[in-house]
C-alpha positions as CSV (number, residue, x, y, z in Angstrom):
1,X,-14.2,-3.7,14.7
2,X,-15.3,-4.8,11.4
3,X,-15.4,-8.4,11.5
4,X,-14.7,-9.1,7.6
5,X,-11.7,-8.6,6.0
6,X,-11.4,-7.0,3.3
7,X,-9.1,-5.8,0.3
8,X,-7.4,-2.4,0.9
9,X,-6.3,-0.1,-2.2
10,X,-4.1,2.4,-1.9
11,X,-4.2,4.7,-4.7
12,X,-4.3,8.8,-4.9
13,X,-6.3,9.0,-7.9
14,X,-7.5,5.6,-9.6
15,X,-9.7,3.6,-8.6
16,X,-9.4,-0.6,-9.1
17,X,-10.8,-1.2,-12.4
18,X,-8.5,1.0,-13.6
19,X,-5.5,-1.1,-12.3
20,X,-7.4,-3.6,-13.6
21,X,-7.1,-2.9,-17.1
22,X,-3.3,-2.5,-17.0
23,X,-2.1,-5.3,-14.6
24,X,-4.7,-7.8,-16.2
25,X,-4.9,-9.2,-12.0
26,X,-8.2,-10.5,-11.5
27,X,-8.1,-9.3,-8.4
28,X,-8.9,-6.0,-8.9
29,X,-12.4,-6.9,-10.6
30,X,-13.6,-7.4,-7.0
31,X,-16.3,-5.1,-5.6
32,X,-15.1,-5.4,-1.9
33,X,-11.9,-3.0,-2.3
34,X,-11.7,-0.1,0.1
35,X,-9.9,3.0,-1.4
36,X,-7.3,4.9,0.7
37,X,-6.0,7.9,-1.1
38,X,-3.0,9.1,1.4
39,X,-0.6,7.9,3.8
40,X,-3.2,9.2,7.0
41,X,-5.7,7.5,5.3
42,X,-3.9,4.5,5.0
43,X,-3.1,4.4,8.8
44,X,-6.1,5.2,9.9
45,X,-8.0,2.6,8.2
46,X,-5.8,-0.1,9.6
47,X,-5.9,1.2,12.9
48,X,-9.9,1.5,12.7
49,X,-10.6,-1.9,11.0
50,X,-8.9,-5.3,10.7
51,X,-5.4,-5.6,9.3
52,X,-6.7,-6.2,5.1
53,X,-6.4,-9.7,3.7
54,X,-4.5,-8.0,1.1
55,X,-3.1,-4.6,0.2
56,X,-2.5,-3.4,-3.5
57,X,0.3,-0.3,-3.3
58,X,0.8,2.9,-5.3
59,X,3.7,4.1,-4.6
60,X,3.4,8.2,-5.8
61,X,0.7,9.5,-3.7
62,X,0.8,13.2,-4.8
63,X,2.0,15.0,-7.4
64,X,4.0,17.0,-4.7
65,X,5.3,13.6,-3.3
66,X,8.9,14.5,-5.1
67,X,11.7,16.0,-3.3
68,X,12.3,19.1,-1.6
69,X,14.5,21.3,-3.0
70,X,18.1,20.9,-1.5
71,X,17.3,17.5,0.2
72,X,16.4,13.8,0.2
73,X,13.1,14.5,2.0
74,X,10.1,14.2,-0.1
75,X,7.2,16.5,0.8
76,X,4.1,13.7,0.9
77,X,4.4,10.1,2.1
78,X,4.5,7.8,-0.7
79,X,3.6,4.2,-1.0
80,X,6.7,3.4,0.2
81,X,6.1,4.7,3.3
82,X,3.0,2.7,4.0
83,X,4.4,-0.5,3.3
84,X,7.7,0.7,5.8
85,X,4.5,1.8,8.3
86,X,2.8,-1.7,8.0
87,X,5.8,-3.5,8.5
88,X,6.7,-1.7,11.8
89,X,2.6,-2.6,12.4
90,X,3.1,-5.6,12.3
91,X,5.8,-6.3,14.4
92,X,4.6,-4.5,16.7
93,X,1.0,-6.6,17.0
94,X,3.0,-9.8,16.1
95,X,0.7,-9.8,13.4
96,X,1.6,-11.8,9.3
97,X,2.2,-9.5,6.8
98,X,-1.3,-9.5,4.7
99,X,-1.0,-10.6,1.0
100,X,0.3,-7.5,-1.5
101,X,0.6,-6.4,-5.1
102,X,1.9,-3.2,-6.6
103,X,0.1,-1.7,-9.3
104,X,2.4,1.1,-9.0
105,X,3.3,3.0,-12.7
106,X,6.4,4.0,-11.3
107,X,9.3,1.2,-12.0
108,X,11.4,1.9,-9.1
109,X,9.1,2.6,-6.7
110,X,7.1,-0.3,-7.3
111,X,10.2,-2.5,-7.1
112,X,11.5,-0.8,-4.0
113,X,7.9,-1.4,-2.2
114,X,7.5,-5.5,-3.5
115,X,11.3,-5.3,-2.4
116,X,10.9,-4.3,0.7
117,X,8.1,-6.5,2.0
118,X,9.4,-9.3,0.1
119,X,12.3,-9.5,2.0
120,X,10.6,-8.6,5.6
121,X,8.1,-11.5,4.7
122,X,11.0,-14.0,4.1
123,X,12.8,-12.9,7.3
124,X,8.8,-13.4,9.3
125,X,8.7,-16.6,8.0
């Protein structure tokens, strides 16, 4: 396991510096950011490494992330999804929720992500 923690970005096609420049977050001029593009990827790089100290969310992952025709099923895991996937995480390893952001462009989905682990970090606490 890698033994430093590091900052995880979760973004399906920009990169930090691009969040950067509309956020105006400080943050996200550091070089130590590892990119995850898709909800696998996402997983998978928690479950390899150390829990992030922090995670910046998108929330649209895909362009085909929208819903399938005839239901309230969308067809690619969004941001949402990983931040419902990390809380269940860290229940499960009695782990703290690292620190967030949501750089997300998308109004409501960025609201429904800082939402929802706003309020499971109040509950943890």
């Amino acid at each position: 396991m890698e033994t430093t923690k590091r900052l995880l970005f979760l973004d399906d096609v920009r990169y930090p510096i691009e969040a950067y420049h509309y956020t105006k977050q400080d943050i996200f001029l550091r070089k130590d950011w590892h990119i995850v593009r898709n909800y696998n990827q996402f997983i998978n790089r928690i479950l390899e490494k150390v829990l992030p100290e922090m995670i910046s969310f998108d929330h649209d992952l895909a362009d085909v992330h929208y819903l399938k025709p005839d239901t309230e099923d969308f067809v690619e895991k969004t941001g949402y999804d990983c931040a419902k996937w990390l809380i269940e995480y860290c229940m499960d390893n009695h782990l703290s929720l690292p620190k967030f952001y949501c750089h997300s462009m998308n109004p409501v989905g960025k609201k429904n992500i800082e939402v929802l682990l706003k309020n499971f970090k109040t509950i943890k606490n």
